[in-house]
C-alpha positions in Angstrom: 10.5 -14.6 14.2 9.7 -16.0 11.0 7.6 -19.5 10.7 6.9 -21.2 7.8 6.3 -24.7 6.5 8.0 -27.0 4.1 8.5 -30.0 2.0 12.0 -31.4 1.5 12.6 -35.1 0.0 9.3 -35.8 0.5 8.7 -35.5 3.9 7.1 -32.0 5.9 8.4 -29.9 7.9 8.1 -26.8 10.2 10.8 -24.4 10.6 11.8 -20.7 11.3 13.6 -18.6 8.4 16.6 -17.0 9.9 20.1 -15.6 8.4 18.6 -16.5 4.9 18.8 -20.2 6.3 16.0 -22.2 7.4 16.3 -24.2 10.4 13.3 -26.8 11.6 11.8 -26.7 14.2 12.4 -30.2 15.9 15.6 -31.1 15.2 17.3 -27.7 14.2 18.4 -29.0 11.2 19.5 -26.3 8.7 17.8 -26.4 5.1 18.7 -24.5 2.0 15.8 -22.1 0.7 16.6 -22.5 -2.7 16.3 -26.8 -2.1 12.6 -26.9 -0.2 9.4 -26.3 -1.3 7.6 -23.9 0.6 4.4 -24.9 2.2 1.5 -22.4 3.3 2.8 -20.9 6.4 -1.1 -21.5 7.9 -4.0 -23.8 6.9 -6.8 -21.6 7.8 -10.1 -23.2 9.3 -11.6 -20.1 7.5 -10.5 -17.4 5.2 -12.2 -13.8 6.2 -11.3 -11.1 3.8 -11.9 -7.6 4.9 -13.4 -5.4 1.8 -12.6 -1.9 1.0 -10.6 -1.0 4.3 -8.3 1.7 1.7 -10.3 4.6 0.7 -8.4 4.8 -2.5 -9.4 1.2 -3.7 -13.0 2.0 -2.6 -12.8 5.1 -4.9 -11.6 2.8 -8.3 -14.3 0.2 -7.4 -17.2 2.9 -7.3 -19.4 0.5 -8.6 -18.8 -2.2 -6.2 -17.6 -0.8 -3.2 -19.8 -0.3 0.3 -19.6 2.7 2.4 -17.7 1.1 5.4 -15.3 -2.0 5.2 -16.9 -5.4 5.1 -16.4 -8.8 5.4 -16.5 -11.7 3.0 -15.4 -15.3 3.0 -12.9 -16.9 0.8 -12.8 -21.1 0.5 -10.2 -22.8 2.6 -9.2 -24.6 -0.3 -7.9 -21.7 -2.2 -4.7 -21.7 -0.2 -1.8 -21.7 -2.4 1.9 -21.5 -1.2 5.3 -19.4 -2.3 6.3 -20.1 -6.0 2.7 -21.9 -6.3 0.6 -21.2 -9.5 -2.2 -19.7 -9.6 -4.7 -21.4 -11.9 -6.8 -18.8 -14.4 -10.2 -20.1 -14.8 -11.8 -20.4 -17.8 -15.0 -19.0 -16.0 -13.9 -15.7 -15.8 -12.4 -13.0 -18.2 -11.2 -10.6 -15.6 -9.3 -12.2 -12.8 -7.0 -9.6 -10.9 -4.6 -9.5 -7.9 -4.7 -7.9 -4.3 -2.0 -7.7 -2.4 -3.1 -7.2 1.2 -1.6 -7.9 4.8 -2.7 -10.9 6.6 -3.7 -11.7 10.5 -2.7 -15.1 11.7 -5.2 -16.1 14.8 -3.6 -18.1 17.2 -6.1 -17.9 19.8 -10.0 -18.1 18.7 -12.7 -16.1 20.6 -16.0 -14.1 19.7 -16.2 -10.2 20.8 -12.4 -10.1 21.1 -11.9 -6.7 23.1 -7.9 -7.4 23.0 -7.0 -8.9 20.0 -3.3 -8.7 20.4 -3.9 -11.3 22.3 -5.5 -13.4 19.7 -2.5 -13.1 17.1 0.4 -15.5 15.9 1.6 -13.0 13.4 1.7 -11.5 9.9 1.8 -12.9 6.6 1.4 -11.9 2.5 -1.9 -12.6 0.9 -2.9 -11.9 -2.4 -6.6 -12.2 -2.3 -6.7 -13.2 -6.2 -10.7 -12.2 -7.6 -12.9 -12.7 -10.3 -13.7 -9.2 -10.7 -16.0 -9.8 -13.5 -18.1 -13.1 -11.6 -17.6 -10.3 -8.3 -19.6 -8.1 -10.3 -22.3 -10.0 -11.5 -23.1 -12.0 -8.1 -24.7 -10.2 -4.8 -22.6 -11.9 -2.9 -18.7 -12.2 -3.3 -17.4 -15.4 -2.3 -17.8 -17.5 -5.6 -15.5 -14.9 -7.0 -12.5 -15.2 -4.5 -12.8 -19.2 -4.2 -11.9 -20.5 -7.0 -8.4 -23.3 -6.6 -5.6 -21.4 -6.4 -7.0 -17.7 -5.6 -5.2 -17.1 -2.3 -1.5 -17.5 -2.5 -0.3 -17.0 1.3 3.3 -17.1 2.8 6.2 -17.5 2.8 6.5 -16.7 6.0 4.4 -15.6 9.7 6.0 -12.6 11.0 5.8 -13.1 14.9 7.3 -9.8 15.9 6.7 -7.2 13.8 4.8 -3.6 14.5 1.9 -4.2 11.4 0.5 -0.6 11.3 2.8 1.1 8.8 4.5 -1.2 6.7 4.9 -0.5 2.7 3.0 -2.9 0.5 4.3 -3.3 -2.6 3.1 -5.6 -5.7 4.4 -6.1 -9.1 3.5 -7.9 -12.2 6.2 -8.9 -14.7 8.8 -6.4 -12.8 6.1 -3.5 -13.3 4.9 -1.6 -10.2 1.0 -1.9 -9.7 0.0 -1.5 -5.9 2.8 0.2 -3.7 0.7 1.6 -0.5 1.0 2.0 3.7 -0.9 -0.3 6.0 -0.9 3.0 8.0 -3.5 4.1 5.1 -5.9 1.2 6.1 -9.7 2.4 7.5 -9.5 -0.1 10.3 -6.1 -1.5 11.4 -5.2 -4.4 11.7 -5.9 -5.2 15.2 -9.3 -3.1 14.7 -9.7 -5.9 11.9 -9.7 -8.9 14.1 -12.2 -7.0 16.6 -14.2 -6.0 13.7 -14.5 -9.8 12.1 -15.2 -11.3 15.7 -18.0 -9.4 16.2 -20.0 -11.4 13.5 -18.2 -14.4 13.8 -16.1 -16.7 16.3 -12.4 -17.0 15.3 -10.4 -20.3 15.6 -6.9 -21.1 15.8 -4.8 -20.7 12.5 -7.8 -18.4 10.9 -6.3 -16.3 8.7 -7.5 -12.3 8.1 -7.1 -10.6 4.5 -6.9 -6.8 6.0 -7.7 -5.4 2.5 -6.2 -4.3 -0.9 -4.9 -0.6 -1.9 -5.4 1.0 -5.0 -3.7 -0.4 -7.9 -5.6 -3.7 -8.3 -5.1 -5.0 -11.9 -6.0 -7.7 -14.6 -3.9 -11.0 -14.9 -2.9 -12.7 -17.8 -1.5 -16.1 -18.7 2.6 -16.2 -17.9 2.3 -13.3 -15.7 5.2 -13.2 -12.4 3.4 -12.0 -9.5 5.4 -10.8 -6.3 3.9 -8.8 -3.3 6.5 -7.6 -0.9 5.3 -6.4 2.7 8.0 -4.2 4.5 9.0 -7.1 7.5 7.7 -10.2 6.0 9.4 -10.8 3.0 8.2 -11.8 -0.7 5.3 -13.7 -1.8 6.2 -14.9 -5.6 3.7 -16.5 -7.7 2.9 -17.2 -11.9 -0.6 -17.0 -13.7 -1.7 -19.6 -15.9 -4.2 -20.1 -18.2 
């Protein structure tokens, strides 16, 4: 099943995407997807993004990159819907996309030894960093927090096997990232166990599982769209 949020004449919605129609949730209503403006499928309490979990991305950031995944946080406030735009700091020179899988927690907890239990779904992040300000700082968050930096959605896959879908993410029409989740260093149930060892997990947290290799430099007018085999296709546009 395939949840999402929406705007349409003003007023917000929930729904469920189905037969390329979108029907809400309440009142079954049906709803054109081309005539509503998509919503973040989640509003996360926190963002957790899960670093270097592809040993090919760990081998093009050599200079960056730790020895096992880790863990960083991402500001809540970055969340940025389907078709949203994604806003280019002046700040930083070197701001680049990563498509990655996301874990949608519907049920929080702290040493999760089952976390199948623990998820809602799937989504499409692109866990947009500063890659220059990521380099300069110790610590990582400043660089992924910026307005804007995580566009999310369009949908929450409820039913879907996660552990070898393609990832696939291109820029203007051009191929940059196109990867397995089955390549992943910790899936991504071993993600949420991983995370809620250091943390507690709440309701609607949402888990960036990590980026392949392929990560790239954005540019003012660029089209970004991650597709994740299941989920669907997570458009967005750069601007300076």
């Amino acid at each position: 099943m395939k949840l999402l949020k929406f705007k349409h004449n003003g007023k917000f919605y929930s729904g469920i995407f189905k037969n390329n129609s979108i029907i809400e949730e309440k009142t079954r209503k049906e709803f054109d997807p081309e005539k509503i403006i998509f919503l973040p499928p989640v509003n996360p309490p926190k963002i957790i993004c899960i670093g270097f979990n592809y040993r090919k991305h760990r081998d093009e950031l050599k200079d960056l990159a730790t020895r096992e995944p880790t863990i960083t946080l991402k500001a809540a406030c970055s969340i940025l819907p389907h078709k949203g735009t994604i806003i280019l700091p002046q700040k930083s020179d070197d701001v680049q996309h990563e498509s990655e899988l996301g874990v949608v927690i519907k049920k929080g907890g702290y040493r999760i030894k089952n976390p199948i239990k623990h998820i809602l779904g799937y989504t499409i992040v692109n866990d947009v960093t500063a890659r220059d300000i990521e380099r300069k700082m110790i610590q990582w968050s400043a660089s992924k927090s910026f307005p804007t930096f995580c566009p999310c959605g369009p949908f929450i896959e409820t039913d879907i096997n996660p552990d070898n879908l393609e990832i696939l993410c291109k820029v203007n029409g051009e191929i940059r990232q196109n990867a397995k989740t089955c390549q992943m260093i910790y899936s991504p149930e071993e993600c949420v166990k991983f995370v809620s060892k250091f943390m507690e997990l709440q309701k609607g947290d949402l888990i960036a599982t990590g980026t392949p290799q392929g990560v790239g430099k954005l540019e003012n007018g660029n089209v970004i769209e991650i597709k994740i085999e299941g989920i669907g296709m997570l458009k967005n546009f750069a601007v300076k």
